[in-house]
C-alpha positions as CSV (number, residue, x, y, z in Angstrom):
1,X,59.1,-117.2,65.6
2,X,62.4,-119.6,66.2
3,X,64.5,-120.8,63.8
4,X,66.9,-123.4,64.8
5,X,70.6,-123.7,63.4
6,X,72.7,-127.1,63.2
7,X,76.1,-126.7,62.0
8,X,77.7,-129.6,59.8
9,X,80.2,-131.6,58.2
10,X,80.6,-135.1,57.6
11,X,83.3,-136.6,54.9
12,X,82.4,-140.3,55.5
13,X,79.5,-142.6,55.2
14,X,81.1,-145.0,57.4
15,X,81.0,-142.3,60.1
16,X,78.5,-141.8,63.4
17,X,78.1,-138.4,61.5
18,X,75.9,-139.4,58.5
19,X,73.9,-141.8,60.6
20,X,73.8,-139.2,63.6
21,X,72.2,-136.5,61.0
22,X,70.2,-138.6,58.9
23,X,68.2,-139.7,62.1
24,X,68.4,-136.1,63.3
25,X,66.1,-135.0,59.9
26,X,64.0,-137.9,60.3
27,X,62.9,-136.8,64.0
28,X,63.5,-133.4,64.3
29,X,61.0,-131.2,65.6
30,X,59.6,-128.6,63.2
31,X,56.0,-126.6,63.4
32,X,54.4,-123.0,62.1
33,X,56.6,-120.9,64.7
34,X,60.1,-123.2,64.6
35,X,61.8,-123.8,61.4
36,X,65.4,-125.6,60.8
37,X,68.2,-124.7,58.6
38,X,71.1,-127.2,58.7
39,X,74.1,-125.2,57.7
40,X,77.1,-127.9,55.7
41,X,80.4,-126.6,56.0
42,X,82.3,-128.9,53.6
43,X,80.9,-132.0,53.8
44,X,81.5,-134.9,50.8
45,X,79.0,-133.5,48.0
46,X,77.4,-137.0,47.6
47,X,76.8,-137.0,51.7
48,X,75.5,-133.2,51.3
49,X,73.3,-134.4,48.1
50,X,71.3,-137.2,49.6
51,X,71.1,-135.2,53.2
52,X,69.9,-132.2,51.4
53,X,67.1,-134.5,49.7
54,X,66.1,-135.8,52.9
55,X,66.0,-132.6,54.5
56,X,63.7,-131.2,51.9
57,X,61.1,-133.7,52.5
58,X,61.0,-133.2,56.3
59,X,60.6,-129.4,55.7
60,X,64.1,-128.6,56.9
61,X,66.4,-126.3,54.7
62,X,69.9,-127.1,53.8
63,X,72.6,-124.7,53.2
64,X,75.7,-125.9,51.7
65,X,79.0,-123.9,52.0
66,X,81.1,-126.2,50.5
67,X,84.4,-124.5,51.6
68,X,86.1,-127.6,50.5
69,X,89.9,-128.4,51.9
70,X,89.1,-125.5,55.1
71,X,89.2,-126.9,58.7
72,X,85.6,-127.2,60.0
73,X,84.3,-123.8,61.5
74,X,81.6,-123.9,63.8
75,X,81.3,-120.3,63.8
76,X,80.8,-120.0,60.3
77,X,78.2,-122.1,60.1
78,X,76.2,-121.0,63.2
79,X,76.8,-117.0,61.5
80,X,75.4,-118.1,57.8
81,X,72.7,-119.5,59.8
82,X,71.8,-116.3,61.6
83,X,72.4,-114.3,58.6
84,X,69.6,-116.5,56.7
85,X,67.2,-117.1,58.9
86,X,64.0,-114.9,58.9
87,X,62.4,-115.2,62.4
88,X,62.9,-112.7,65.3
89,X,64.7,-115.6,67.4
90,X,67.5,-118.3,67.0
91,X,68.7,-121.1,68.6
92,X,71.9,-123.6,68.0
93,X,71.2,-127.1,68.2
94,X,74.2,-129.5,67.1
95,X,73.7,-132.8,65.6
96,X,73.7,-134.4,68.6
97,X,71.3,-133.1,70.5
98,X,67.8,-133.6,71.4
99,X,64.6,-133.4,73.4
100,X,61.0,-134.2,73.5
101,X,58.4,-132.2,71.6
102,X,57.1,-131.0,74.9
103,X,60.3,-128.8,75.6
104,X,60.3,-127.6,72.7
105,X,56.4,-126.2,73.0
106,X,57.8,-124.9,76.6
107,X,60.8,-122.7,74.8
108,X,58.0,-121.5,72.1
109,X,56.0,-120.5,75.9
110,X,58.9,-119.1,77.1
111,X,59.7,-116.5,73.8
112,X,56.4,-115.2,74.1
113,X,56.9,-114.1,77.2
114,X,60.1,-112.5,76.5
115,X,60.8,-108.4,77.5
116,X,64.2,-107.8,76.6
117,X,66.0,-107.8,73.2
118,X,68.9,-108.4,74.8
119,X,67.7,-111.4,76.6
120,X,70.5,-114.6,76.6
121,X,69.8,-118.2,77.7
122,X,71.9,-121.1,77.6
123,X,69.8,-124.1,77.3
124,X,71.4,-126.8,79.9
125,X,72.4,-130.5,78.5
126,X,72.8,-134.0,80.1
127,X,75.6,-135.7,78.4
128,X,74.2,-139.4,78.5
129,X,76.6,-142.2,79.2
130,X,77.3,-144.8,76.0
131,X,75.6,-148.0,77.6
132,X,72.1,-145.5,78.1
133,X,72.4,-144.1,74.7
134,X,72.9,-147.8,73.3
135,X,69.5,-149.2,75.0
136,X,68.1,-145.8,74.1
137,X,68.6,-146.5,70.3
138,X,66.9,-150.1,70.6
139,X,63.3,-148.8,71.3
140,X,60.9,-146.2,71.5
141,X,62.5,-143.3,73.1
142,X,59.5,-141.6,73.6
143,X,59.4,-144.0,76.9
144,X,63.0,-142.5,78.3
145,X,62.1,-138.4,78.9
146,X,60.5,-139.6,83.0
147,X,63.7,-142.0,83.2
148,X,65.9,-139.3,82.1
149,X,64.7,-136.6,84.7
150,X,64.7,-139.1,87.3
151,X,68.4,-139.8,86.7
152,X,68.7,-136.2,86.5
153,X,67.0,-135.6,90.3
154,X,68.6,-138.8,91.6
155,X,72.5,-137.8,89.7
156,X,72.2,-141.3,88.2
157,X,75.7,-141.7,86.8
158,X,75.1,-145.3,84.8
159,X,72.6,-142.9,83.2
160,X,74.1,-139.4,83.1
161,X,77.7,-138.8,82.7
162,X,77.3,-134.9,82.8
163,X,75.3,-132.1,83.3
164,X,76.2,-128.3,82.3
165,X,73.7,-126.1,83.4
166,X,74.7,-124.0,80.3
167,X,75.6,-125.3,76.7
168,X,76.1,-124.2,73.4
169,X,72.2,-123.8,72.6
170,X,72.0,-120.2,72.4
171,X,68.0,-118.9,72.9
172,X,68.3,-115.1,71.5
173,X,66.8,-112.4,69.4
174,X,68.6,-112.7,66.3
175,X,68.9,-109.3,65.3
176,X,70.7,-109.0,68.6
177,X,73.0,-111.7,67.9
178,X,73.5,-110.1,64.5
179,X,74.4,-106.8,66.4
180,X,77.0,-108.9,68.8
181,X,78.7,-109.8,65.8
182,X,78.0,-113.7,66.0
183,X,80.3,-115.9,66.9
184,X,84.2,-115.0,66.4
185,X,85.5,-116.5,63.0
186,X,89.1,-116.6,64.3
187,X,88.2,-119.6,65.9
188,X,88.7,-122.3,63.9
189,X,88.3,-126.2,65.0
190,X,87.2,-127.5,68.4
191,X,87.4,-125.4,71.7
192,X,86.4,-121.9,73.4
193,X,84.4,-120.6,70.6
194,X,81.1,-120.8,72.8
195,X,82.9,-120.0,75.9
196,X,83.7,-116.6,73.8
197,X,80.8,-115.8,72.3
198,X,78.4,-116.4,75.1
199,X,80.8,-114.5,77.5
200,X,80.3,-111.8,75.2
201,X,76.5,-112.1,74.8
202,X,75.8,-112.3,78.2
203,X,77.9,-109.4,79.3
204,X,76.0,-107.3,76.9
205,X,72.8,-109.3,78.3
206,X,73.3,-107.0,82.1
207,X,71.3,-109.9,83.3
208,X,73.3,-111.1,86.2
209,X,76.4,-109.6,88.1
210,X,79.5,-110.4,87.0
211,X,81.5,-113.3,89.0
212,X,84.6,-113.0,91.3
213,X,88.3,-113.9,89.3
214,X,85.7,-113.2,85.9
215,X,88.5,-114.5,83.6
216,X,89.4,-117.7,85.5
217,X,89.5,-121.2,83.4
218,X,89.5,-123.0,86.9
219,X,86.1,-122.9,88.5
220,X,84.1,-125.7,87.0
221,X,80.3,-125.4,86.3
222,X,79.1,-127.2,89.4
223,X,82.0,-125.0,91.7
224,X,79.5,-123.8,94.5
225,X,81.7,-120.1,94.4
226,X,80.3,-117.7,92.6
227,X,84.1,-117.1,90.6
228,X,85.3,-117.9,86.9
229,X,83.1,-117.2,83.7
230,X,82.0,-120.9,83.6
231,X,79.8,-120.3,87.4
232,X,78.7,-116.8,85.1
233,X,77.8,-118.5,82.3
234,X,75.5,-121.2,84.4
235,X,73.1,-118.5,85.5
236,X,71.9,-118.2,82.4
237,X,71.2,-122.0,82.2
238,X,70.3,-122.9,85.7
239,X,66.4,-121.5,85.5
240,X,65.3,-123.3,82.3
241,X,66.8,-127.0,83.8
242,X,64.4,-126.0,86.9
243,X,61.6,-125.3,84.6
244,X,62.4,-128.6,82.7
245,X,63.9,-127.0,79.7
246,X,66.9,-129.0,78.4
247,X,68.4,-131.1,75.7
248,X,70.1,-134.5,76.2
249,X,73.3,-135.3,74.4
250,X,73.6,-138.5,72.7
251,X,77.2,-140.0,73.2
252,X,79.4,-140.1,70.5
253,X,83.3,-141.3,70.3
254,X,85.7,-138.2,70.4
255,X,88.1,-137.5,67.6
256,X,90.9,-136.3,69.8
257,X,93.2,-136.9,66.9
258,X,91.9,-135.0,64.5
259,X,92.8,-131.6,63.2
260,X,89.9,-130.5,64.3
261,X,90.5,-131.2,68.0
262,X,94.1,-130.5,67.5
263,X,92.9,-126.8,67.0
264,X,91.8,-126.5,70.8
265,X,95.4,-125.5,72.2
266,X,95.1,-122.5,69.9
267,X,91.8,-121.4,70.3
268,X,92.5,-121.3,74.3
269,X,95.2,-119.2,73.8
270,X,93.1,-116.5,71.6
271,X,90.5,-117.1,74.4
272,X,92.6,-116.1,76.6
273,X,93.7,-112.6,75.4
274,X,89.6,-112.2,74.2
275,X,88.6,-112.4,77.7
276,X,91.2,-110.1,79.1
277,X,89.2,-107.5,77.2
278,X,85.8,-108.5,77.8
279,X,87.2,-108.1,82.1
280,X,87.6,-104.4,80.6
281,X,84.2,-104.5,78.8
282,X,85.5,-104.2,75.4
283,X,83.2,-105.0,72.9
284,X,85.0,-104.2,69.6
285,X,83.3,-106.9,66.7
286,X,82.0,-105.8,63.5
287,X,77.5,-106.9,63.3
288,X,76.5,-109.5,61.1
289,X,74.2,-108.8,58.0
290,X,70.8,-109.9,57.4
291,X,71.4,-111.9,54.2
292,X,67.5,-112.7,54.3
293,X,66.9,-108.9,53.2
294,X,67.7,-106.8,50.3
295,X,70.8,-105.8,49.2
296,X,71.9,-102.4,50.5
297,X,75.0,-100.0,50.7
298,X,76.2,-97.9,54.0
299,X,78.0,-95.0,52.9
300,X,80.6,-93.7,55.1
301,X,82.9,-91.3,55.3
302,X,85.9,-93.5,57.1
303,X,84.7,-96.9,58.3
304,X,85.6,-96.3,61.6
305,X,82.6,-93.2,61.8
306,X,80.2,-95.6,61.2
307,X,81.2,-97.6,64.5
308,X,78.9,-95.5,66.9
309,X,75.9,-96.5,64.6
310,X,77.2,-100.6,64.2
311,X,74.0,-101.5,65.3
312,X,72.0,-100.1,62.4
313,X,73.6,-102.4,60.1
314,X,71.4,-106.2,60.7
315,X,68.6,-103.8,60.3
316,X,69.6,-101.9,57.2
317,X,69.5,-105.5,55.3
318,X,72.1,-107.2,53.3
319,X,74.3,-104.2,54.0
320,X,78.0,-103.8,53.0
321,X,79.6,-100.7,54.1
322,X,82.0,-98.5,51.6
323,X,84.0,-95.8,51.9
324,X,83.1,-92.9,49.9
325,X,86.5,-92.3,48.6
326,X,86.2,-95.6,47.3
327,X,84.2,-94.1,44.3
328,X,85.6,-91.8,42.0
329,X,82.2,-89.8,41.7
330,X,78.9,-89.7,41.6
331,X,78.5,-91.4,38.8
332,X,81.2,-93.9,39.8
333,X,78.9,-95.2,42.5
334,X,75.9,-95.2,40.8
335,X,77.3,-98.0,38.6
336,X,78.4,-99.4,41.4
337,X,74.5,-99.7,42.9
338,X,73.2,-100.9,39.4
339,X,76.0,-103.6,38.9
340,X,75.1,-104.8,42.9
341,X,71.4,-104.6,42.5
342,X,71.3,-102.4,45.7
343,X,67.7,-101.6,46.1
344,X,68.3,-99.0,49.2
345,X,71.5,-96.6,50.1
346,X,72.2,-95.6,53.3
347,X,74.2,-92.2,53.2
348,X,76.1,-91.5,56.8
349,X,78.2,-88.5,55.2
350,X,79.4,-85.8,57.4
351,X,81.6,-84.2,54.4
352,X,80.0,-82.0,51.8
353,X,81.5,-84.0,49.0
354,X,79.4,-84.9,45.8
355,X,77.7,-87.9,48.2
356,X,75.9,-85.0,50.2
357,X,73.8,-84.4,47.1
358,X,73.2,-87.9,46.0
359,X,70.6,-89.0,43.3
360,X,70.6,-92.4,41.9
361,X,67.1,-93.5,40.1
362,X,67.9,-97.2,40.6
363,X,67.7,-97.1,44.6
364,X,65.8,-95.5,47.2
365,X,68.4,-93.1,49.3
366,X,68.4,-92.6,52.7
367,X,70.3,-90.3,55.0
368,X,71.3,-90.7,58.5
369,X,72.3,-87.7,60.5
370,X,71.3,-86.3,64.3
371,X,67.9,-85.4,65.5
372,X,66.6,-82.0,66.3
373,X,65.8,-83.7,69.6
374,X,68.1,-85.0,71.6
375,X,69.9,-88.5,71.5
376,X,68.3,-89.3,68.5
377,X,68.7,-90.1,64.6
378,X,66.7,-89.0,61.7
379,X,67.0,-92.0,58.6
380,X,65.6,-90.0,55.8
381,X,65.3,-89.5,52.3
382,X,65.8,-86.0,52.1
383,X,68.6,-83.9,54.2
384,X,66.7,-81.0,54.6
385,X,63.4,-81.8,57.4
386,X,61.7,-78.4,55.7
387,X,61.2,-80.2,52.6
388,X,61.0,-83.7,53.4
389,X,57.7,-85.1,52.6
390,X,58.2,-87.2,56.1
391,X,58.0,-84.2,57.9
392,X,55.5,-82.4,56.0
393,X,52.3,-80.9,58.6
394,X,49.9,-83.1,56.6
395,X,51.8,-86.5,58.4
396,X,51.2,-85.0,61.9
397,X,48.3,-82.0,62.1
398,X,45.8,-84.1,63.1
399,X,44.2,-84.6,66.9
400,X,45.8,-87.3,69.2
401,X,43.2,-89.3,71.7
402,X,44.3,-88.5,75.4
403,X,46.1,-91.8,76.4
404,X,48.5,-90.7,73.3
405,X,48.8,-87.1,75.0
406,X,49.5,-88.2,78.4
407,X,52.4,-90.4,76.8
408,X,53.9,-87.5,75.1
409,X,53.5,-85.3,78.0
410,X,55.7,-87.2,80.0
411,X,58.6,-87.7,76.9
412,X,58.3,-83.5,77.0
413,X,58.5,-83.5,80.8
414,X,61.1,-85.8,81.0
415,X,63.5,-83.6,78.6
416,X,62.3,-80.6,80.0
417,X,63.4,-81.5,83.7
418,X,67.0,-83.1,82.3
419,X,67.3,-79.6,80.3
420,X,66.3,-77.5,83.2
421,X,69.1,-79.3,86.0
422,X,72.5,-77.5,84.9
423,X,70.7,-74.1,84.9
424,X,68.7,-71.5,87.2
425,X,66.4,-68.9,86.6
426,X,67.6,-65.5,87.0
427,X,66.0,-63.1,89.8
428,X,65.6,-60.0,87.5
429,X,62.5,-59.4,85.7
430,X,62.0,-61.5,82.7
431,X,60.4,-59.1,80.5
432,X,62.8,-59.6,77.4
433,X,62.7,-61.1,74.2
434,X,65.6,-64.0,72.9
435,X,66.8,-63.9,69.3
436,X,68.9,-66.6,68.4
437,X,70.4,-67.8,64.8
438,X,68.6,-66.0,62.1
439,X,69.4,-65.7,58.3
440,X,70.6,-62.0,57.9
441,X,70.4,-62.7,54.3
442,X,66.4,-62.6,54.2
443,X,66.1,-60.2,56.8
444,X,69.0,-57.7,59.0
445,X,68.8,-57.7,62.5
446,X,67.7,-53.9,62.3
447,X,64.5,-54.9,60.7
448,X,64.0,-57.4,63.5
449,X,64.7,-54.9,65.8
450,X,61.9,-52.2,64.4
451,X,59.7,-54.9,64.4
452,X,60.4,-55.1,68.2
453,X,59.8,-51.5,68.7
454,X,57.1,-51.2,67.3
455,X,54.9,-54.9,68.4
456,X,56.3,-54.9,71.6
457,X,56.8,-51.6,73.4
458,X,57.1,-52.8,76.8
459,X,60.2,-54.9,76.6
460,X,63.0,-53.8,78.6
461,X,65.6,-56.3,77.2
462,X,66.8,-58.2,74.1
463,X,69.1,-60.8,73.9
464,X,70.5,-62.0,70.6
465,X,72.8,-64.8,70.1
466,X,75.3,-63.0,67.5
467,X,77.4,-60.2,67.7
468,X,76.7,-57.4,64.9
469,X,76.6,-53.2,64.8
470,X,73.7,-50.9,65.3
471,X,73.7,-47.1,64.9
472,X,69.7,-46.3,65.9
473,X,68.7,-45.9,69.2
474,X,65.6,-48.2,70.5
475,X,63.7,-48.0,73.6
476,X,64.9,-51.6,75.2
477,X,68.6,-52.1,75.9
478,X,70.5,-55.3,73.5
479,X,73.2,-57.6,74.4
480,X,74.9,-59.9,72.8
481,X,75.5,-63.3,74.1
482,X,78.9,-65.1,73.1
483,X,76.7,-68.5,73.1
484,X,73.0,-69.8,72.8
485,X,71.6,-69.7,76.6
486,X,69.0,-71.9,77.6
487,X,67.5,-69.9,80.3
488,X,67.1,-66.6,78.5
489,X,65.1,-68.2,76.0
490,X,62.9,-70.4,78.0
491,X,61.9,-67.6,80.1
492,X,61.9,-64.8,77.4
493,X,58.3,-63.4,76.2
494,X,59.4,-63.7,72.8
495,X,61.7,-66.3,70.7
496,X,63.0,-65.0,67.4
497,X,65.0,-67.9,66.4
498,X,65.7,-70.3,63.1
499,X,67.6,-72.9,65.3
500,X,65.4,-76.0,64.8
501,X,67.2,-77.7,68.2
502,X,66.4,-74.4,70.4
503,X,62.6,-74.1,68.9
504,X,61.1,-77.8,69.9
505,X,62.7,-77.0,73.1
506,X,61.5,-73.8,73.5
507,X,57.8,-75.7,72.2
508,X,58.5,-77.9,74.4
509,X,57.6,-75.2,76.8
510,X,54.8,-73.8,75.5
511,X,56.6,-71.2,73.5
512,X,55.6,-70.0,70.3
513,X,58.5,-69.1,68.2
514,X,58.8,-67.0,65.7
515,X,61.7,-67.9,62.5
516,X,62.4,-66.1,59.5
517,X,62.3,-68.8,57.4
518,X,59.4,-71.6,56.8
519,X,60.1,-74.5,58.6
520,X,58.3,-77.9,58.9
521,X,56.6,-76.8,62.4
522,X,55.2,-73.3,60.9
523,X,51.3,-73.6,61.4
524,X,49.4,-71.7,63.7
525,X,49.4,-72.4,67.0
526,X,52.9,-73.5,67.0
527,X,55.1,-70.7,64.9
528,X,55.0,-67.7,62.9
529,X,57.3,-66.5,60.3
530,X,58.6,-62.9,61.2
531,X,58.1,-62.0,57.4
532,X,54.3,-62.2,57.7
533,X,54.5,-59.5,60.5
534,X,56.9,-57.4,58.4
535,X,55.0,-57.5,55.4
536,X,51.5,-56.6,57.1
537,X,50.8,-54.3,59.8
538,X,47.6,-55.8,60.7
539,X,48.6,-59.7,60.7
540,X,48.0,-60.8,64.6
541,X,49.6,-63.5,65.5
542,X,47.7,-66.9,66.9
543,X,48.2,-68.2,70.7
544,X,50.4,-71.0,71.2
545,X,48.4,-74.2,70.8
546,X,49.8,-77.6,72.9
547,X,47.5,-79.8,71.0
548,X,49.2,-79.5,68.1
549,X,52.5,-79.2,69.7
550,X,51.7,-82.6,70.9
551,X,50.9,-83.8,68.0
552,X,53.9,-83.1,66.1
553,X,56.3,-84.5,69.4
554,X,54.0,-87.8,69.4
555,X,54.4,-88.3,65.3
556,X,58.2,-87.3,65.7
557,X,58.9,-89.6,68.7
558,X,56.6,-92.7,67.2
559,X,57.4,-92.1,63.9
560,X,60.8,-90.8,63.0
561,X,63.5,-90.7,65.1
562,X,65.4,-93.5,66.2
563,X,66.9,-93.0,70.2
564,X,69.8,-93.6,71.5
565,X,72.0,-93.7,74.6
566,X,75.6,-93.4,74.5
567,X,78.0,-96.1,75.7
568,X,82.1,-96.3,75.5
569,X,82.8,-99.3,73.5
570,X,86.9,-99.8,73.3
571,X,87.3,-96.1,73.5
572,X,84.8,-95.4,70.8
573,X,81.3,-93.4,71.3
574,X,78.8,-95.9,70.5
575,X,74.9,-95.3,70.3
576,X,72.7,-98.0,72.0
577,X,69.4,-98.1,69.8
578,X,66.2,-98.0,71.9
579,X,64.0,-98.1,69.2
580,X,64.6,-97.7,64.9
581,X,62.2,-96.2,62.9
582,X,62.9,-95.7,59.0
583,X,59.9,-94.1,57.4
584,X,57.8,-96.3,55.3
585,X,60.0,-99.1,55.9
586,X,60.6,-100.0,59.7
587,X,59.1,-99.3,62.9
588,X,60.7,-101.4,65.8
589,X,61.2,-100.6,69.2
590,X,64.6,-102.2,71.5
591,X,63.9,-102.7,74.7
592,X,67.1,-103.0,77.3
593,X,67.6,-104.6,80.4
594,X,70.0,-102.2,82.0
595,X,70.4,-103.8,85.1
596,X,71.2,-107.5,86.6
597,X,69.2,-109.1,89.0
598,X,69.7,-108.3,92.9
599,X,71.7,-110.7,94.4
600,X,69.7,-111.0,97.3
601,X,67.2,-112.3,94.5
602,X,66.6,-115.9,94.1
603,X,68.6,-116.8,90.9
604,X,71.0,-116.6,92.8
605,X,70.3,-119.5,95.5
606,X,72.7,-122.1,94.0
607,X,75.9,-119.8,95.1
608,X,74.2,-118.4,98.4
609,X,76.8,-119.9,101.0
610,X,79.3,-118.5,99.0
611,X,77.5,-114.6,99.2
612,X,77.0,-115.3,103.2
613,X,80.6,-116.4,103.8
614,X,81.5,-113.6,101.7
615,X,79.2,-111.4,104.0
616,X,80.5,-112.5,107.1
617,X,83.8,-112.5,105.8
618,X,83.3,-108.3,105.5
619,X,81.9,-108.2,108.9
């Protein structure tokens, strides 16, 4: 369930560091649902070897990076962390940090009760003051948790030298922080990293309104006005300290003269410009891979069309993304694949080029493009839905149980009312028939048309969606429409259409249609191919049947597409998963919260003077 993350790196065995962590493995915290990974940036390799040893027998894993003679990176480490771990959430916890095993059970509580996959908290800390930490280390500490929360209550300062009701122990789902892009690696050394990322996190969390002066660096964490991101960034704290979730922070010297710390006038600087595009809601970092998966391959076009679909990419695997004219050819890539090991390629082509057409015996291919239905993406292994095996009738014809038909009745209703908004029915007499895109090539529209005049003698109208010539005379009148009209076709008798978008509307509705080609939805009760008619006087065509139609929508919506809905990130289109389904591989569905908390609501308590003067203020 939780895998925690401690960043590291430690050059000396003289220093706090090596004693700090080595007492960190000994008494950390690990059970079935939380595992550890202790990331090393660059520590000495003799300090990493007998850590590493010590971590293995306490259960904890040890990365190493050794990025030897590079300035320590946070980031980096908190990222490779991320990338490795293989639970749904994450947390940061630095070396010197802790709690009780009791919180810890509490955060476990707390996860399971979790709705939103965009859900952020920010688990608060008391900085304890040197002379507490010293009689701390001298005996059981299992005795200090009731003196610690009664220094808390009673703002003990011989006991507590600080409390942030927000600190850099991030609770999240880590696909979601893989999406966010992690923490920015053009912070390097101490300073504003955190304030960066979780500004960014939390925006994207829509949990709580934004404060007044958002970008201000001079309201401090306890400023009763609800202004500056460091008031914002407390409301996502401030709940967990009153339901006794928090860590203590063990006092260490600081190292203001290293080149580490040294690195803080910088970062505030890049901080600075960073947050004057997160005031405009600008988003723009590339996702983080799931190095705990397979290798795989995103094939693009241009790397900037695959930013709408960015948050694909933690759930495609250990994905890299290439450009297609990369590759000299086919066969070019295919070398490529087998030299990688890539066991899955994801093609997001919108060219015709050779990488259309792509066969490769050494991975399984998959293609991304749009959805029949709306706001929504098909990941499949064939182009072509009328001969993919995924949306072969023997996946779908099969009876759904009611609670399953009421669910998909209100998905068709739902689409149905957002269709029928921007149009009106006409007042004439609706006794026509609606052809829309046909293939001329099996059959002309004059044959459609005798097929018409002879099946359906009554109709006084039909519309078709294409311009062409006629010489014979029929007993309806025809006119052409310069564009595909909703209306006309939802209310015609007949639909004569091969338009796959059109039809499961038009389904939708309880039309049957009728194509001239076979398509995936061509059984009885659902459509009929006008060559069967053609081809046999006496073939009588079967009613429209909404069980089945149901069935297909419930296996389409469940099963196959991924949704979306559109946001503007930096200018760009972006598509906001709701749910990802790759056939025979994944299944998940992305919940959003979309919108903050009231501010009437109680979260909000700590800066309610501020709201009321603000009120009265207005007044």
């Amino acid at each position: 369930m939780l895998t925690i993350i401690t960043p590291f790196s430690c050059q000396n065995k003289n220093s706090y560091l090596y004693e700090r962590m080595k007492k960190f493995i000994d008494t950390s915290f690990i059970s079935e649902d939380i595992k550890r990974i202790i990331v090393d940036f660059n520590s000495n390799p003799l300090i990493s070897k007998k850590l590493k040893d010590r971590a293995a027998i306490s259960g904890i894993e040890y990365i190493e990076l050794e990025r030897y003679g590079e300035l320590f990176s946070i980031g980096k480490c908190r990222n490779q962390g991320a990338k490795l771990a293989k639970s749904e959430y994450i947390m940061f916890q630095d070396v010197d940090l802790f709690s009780s095993v009791s919180i810890y059970e509490s955060i476990l509580d707390r996860l399971r009760e979790r709705e939103y996959f965009n859900d952020v908290e920010l688990i608060p800390c008391l900085y304890l003051t040197k002379e507490f930490c010293q009689e701390f280390d001298e005996v059981d500490n299992s005795s200090f948790e009731a003196k610690i929360k009664k220094a808390y209550l009673e703002n003990d300062s011989s006991i507590i030298e600080m409390y942030a009701p927000s600190s850099s122990c991030l609770l999240i789902n880590r696909k979601f922080y893989l999406c966010s892009g992690g923490v920015s690696e053009e912070f390097i050394g101490h300073g504003y990293e955190d304030f960066d990322l979780h500004i960014r996190l939390c925006e994207q969390a829509n949990k709580f309104y934004r404060t007044h002066d958002f970008g201000s660096d001079e309201y401090s964490y306890d400023s009763l006005e609800y202004r500056g991101y460091r008031p914002y960034l407390s409301m996502f704290g401030r709940q967990l300290m009153n339901d006794g979730i928090y860590f203590c922070h063990h006092w260490h010297p600081k190292s203001v003269g290293s080149d580490y710390q040294k690195r803080n006038k910088i970062n505030k600087e890049i901080f600075s410009r960073r947050i004057s595009e997160y005031k405009k809601s600008i988003f723009n970092c590339k996702p983080l891979v799931d190095l705990s998966a397979e290798n795989s391959i995103l094939l693009v076009d241009k790397s900037k069309d695959y930013k709408e679909i960015s948050q694909l990419i933690p759930f495609l695997g250990n994905c890299e993304v290439q450009e297609l004219g990369n590759f000299t050819d086919e066969n070019d890539f295919i070398d490529y694949v087998k030299c990688k090991k890539i066991k899955t390629v994801y093609s997001y082509l919108k060219t015709s080029d050779w990488g259309a057409g792509l066969r490769t015996n050494d991975a399984i291919i998959y293609h991304i493009r749009e959805s029949s239905l709306s706001n929504a993406l098909v990941i499949d292994g064939d182009l072509n839905p009328h001969e993919s095996l995924t949306f072969n009738s023997h996946e779908w014809s099969y009876e759904i149980d009611e609670s399953k038909r009421f669910e998909i009745g209100d998905y068709i209703f739902s689409v149905l009312e957002e269709i029928k908004k921007p149009i009106s029915i006409p007042n004439e007499n609706n006794n026509h028939i609606y052809v829309g895109d046909i293939n001329t090539k099996s059959l002309s529209f004059e044959s459609i048309l005798d097929f018409i005049e002879v099946r359906y003698p009554s109709i006084s109208t039909v519309y078709i969606n294409q311009a062409f010539e006629f010489d014979a005379d029929y007993s309806f009148k025809i006119k052409t429409l310069d564009a595909s009209d909703l209306t006309l076709m939802l209310t015609a008798e007949v639909i004569i259409n091969n338009n796959d978008k059109e039809n499961l509307i038009a389904l939708m509705a309880n039309k049957l249609v009728v194509t001239t080609e076979d398509k995936y939805y061509s059984v009885t009760g659902l459509s009929e191919n006008l060559l069967n008619f053609i081809n046999n006087d006496e073939y009588v065509i079967a009613g429209f049947d909404a069980s089945v139609r149901d069935s297909l929508f419930y296996y389409l919506v469940n099963s196959v597409c991924s949704f979306y809905e559109h946001s503007i990130v930096d200018g760009d289109k972006k598509k906001i998963l709701k749910n990802i389904n790759i056939p025979q591989k994944i299944n998940v569905k992305l919940s959003w919260r979309n919108k903050p908390y009231p501010v009437n609501s109680r979260y909000y308590d700590f800066f309610r003077h501020y709201f009321e003067s603000k009120r009265a203020i207005k007044k």
